[in-house]
matplotlib code that plots the C-alpha trace (Angstrom):
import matplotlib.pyplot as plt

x = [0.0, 3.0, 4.7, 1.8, 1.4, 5.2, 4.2, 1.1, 3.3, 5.9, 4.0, 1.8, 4.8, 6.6, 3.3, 3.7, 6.9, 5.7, 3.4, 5.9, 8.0, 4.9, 4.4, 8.2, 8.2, 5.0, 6.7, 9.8, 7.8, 5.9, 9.0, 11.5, 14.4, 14.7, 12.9, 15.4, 14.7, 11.1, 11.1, 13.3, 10.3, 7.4, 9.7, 11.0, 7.1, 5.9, 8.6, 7.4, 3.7, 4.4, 6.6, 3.4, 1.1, 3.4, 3.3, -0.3, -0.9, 0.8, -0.7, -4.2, -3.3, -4.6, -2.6, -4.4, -3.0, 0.5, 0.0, -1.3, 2.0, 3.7, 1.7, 2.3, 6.3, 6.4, 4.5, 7.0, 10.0, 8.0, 7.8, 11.2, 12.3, 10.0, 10.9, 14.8, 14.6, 12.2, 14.9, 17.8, 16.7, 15.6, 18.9, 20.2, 18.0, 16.4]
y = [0.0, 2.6, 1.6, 2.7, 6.2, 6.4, 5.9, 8.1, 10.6, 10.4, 10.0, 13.0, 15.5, 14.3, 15.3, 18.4, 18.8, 18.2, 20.9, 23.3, 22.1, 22.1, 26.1, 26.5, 25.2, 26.7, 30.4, 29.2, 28.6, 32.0, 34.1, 31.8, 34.6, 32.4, 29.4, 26.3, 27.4, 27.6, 24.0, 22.8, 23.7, 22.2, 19.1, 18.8, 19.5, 16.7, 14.3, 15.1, 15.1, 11.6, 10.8, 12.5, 10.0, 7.1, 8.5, 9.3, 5.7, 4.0, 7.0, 6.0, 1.9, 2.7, 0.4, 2.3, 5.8, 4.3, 2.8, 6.3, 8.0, 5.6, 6.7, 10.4, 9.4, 8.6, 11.4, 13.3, 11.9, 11.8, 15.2, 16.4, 14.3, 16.7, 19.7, 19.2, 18.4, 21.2, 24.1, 22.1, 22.6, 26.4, 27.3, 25.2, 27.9, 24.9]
z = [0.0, 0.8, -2.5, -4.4, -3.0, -3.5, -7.4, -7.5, -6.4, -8.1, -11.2, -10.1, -9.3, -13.1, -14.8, -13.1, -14.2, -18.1, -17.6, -16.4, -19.4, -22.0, -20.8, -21.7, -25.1, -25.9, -25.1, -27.2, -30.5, -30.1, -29.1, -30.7, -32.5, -35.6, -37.4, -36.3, -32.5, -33.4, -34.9, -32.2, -29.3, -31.8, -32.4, -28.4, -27.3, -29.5, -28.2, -24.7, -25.2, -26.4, -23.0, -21.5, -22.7, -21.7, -17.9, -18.1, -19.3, -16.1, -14.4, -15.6, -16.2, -19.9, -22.2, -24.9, -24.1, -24.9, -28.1, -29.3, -28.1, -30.1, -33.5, -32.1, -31.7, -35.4, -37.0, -34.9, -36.5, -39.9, -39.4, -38.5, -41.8, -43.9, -42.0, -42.0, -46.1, -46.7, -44.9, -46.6, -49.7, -49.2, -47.9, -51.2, -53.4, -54.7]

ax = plt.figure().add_subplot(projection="3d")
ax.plot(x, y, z, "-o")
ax.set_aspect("equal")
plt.show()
């Protein structure tokens, strides 16, 4: 019984923590000086609201919740492959 209120909160003070961190990233892509800082936050906010899920899933015992971070985890990287080709080839000239 003391073990699992050790996890709840645990588990309760990390979500907390991705909060704080969601807020950060969020201020990053609005005041971000240049694009790659702005697309850094969006890509590092989208990695964590996938490590989000995970927690929220043992959080919740939703086995569901984690297979949806997964999906979320590759449109992520899907992403950052279209993004990193599409300022490649505008700082080619192409």
């Amino acid at each position: 019984m003391f073990s699992s209120e050790i996890i709840t909160a645990t588990l309760t003070l990390i979500l907390a923590l991705y909060f704080v961190s969601f807020l950060l990233y969020i201020v990053r892509v609005v005041k971000g000086p240049t694009l790659p800082d702005r697309v850094l936050a969006l890509d590092s906010l989208g990695y964590d609201l996938a490590a989000f899920m995970i927690i929220l899933s043992i959080y919740l015992n939703s086995p569901m919740i984690a297979v949806c971070a997964l999906s979320l985890a590759l449109w992520i990287f899907a992403l950052d492959i279209y993004v990193a080709k599409y300022l490649e080839a505008k700082e080619m000239g192409a």
